[in-house]
C-alpha positions as CSV (number, residue, x, y, z in Angstrom):
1,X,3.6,40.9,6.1
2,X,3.9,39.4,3.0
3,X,7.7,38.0,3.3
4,X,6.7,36.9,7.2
5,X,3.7,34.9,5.4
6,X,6.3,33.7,2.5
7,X,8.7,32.7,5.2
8,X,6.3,30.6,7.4
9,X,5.0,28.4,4.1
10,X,8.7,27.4,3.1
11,X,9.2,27.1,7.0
12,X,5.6,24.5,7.2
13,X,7.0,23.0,4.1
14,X,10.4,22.4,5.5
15,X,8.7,20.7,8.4
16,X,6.5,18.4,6.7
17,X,9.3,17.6,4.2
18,X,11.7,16.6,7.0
19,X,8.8,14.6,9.3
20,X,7.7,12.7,5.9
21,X,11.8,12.0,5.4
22,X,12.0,10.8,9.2
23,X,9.3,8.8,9.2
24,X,9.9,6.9,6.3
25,X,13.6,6.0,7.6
26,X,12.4,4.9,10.9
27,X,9.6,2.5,9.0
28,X,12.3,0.9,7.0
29,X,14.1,-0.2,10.0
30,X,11.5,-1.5,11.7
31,X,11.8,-5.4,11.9
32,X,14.9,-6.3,10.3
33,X,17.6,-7.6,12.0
34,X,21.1,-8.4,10.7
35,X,20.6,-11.7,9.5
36,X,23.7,-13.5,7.9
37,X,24.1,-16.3,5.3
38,X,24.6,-16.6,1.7
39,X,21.2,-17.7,0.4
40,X,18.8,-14.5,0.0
41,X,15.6,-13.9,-1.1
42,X,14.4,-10.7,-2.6
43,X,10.4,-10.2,-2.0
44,X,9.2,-7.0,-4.1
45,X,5.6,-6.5,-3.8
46,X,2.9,-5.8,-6.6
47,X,1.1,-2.6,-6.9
48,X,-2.4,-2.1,-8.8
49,X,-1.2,-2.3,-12.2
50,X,-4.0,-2.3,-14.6
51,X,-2.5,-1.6,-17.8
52,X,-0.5,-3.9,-20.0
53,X,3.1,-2.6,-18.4
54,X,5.1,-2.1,-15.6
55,X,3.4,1.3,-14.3
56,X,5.7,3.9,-12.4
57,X,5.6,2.2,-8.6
58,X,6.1,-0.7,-10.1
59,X,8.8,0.1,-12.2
60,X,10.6,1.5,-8.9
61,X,9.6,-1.3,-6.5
62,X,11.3,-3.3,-9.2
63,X,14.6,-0.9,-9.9
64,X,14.7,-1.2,-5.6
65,X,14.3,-4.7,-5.7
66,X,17.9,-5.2,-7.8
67,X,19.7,-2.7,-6.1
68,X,18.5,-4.9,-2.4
69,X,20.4,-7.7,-3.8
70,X,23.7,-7.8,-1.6
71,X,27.1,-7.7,-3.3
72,X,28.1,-10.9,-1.3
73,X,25.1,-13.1,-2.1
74,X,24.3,-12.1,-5.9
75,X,24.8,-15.5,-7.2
76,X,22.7,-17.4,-4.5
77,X,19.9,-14.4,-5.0
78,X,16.6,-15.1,-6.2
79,X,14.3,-12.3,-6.8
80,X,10.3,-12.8,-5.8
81,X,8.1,-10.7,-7.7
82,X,4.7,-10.8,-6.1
83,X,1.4,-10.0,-7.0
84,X,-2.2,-11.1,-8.6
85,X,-4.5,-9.3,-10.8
86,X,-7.2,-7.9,-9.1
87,X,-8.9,-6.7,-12.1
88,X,-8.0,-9.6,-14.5
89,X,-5.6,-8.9,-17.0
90,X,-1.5,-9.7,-16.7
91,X,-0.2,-10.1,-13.2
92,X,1.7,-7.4,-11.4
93,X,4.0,-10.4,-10.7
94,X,4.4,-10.4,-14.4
95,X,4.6,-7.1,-15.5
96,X,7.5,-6.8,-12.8
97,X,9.5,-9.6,-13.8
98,X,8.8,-8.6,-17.7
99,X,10.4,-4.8,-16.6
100,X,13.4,-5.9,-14.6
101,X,14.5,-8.4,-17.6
102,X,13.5,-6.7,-20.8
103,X,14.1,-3.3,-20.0
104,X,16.6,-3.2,-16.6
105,X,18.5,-6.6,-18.6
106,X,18.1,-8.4,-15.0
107,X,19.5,-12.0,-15.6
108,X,19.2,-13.3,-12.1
109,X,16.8,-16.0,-10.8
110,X,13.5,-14.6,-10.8
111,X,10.3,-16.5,-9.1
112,X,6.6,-15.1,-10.0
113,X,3.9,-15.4,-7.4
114,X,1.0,-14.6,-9.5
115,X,-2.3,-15.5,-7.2
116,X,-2.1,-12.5,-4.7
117,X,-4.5,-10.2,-4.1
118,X,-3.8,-8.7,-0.5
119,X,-0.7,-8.2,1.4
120,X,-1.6,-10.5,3.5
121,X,-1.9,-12.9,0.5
122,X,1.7,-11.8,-1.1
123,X,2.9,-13.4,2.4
124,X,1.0,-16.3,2.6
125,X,1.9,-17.1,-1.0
126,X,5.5,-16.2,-0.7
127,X,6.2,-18.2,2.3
128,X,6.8,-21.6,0.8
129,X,9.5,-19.5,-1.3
130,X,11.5,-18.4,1.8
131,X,11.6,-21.5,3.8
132,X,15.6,-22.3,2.6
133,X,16.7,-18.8,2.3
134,X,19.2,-17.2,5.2
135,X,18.2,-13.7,4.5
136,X,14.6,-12.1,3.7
137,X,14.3,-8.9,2.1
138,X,11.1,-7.6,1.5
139,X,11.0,-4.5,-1.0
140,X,7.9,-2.0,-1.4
141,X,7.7,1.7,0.1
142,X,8.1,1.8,3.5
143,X,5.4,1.8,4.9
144,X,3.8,-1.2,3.0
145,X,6.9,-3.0,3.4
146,X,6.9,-2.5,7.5
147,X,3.2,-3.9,6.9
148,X,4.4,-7.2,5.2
149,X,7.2,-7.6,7.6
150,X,4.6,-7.4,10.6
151,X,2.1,-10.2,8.7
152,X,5.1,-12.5,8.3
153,X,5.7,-12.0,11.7
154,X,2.3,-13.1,12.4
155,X,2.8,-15.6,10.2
156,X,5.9,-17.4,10.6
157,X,7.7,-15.6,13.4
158,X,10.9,-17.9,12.9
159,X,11.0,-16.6,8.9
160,X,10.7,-13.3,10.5
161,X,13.9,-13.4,12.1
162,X,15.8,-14.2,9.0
163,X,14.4,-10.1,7.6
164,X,17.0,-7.9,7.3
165,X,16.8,-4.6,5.6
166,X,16.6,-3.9,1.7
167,X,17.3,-0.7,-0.2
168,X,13.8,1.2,-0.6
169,X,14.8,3.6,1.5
170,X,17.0,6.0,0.7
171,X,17.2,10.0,1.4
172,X,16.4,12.3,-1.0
173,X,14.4,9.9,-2.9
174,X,10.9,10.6,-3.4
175,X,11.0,13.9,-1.1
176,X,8.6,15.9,-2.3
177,X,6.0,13.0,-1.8
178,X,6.9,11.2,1.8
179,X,5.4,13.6,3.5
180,X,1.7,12.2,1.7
181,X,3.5,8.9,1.8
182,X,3.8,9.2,5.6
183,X,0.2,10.4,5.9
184,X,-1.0,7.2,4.3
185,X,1.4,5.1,6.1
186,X,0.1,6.5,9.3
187,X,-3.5,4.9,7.7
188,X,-2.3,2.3,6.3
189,X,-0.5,0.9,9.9
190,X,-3.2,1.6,12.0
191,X,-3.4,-1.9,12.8
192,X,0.3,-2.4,14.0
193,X,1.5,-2.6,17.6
194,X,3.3,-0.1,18.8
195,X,6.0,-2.8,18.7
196,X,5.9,-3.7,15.3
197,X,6.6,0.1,14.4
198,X,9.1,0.6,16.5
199,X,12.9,0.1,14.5
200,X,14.9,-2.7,16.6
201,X,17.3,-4.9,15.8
202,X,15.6,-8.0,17.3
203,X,12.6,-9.4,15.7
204,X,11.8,-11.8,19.0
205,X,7.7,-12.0,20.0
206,X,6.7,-9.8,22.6
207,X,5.4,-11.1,25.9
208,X,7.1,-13.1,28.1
209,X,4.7,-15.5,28.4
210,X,4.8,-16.5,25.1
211,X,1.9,-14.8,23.5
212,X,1.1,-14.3,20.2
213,X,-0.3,-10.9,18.5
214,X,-3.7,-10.6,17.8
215,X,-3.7,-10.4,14.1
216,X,-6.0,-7.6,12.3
217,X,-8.1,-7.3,9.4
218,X,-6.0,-7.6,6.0
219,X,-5.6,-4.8,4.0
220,X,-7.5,-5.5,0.6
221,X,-5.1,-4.0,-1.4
222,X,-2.2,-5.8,-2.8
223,X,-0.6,-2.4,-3.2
């Protein structure tokens, strides 16, 4: 009784493991598209940071951030680290771009947007950064990135079709929590269409008629 009991934990936890692993991969390639050109723009997003370094999602957004930028575009790269400071204090923006150079010796172009305090906000802001770039990566886990993808949609829907896919996905990587990841993800994209969710490889507006999506509330969390 007690090895059938044993058995179906490791089985459940199995599961979960592999759903949390699955859904992660399917929300990274949700809108991106295979955008070409050699101007790029890497967009890593700030989380709640309130002490005086680079905590530990922020020192992996950042580490993710580098390894998006594309062997064929690394000197026409500039690196967007985005994010406010909710709670006063040093920007996540900062703290970001202060870890990639200082400790990850990063010596690319870096650009801080430092006002943010939503992910809507990390869009709006990042926007007049992206308007000359070919290629739009945005880099955070993936479920917050999918979000920021779907408000630039909203947003700018001809940026949007310049997204393609970074590198903050990857298997094996964070296993033990994607299944909680996915969990909040599922929260945390409530407010998505079922298109926006869905991984495609064309990032055109749905409707034939031309209509737009109805936008929802903002999350208030620039994490």
């Amino acid at each position: 009784m007690r090895r059938r009991a044993g058995m179906a934990v490791v089985g459940a936890g199995a599961v979960a493991l592999a759903w949390g692993e699955w859904l992660n991969r399917r929300w990274s390639r949700a809108l991106v598209g295979s955008g070409e050109g050699p101007v790029e723009a890497v967009v890593v997003l700030g989380f709640q940071n309130p002490q005086a370094t680079a905590n530990f999602i922020n020192r992996w957004r950042v580490r993710a951030g580098i390894r998006s930028i594309g062997t064929d575009a690394a000197q026409g790269t500039r690196v967007i680290f985005s994010g406010g400071s909710p709670n006063g204090g040093v920007a996540e923006a900062q703290l970001m771009a202060d870890y990639a150079k200082s400790v990850l010796g990063f010596d690319g172009t870096v650009i801080l947007e430092d006002q943010s305090r939503t992910t809507w906000e990390n869009i709006t802001n990042v926007i007049p950064l992206l308007e000359d770039v070919d290629r739009i990566k945005i880099v955070s886990q993936p479920a917050h990135a999918l979000k920021a993808r779907a408000y630039l949609r909203r947003q700018r829907p001809d940026l949007a079709d310049r997204l393609v896919r970074a590198d903050d996905y990857r298997p094996g990587e964070w296993t033990l929590a994607k299944p909680l990841l996915a969990l909040y993800g599922l929260w945390t994209l409530r407010g998505l269409t079922a298109d926006e969710r869905r991984p495609k490889t064309s990032l055109h507006r749905p409707g034939a008629d031309g209509g737009v999506i109805r936008d929802v509330v903002p999350s208030r969390s620039s994490g």
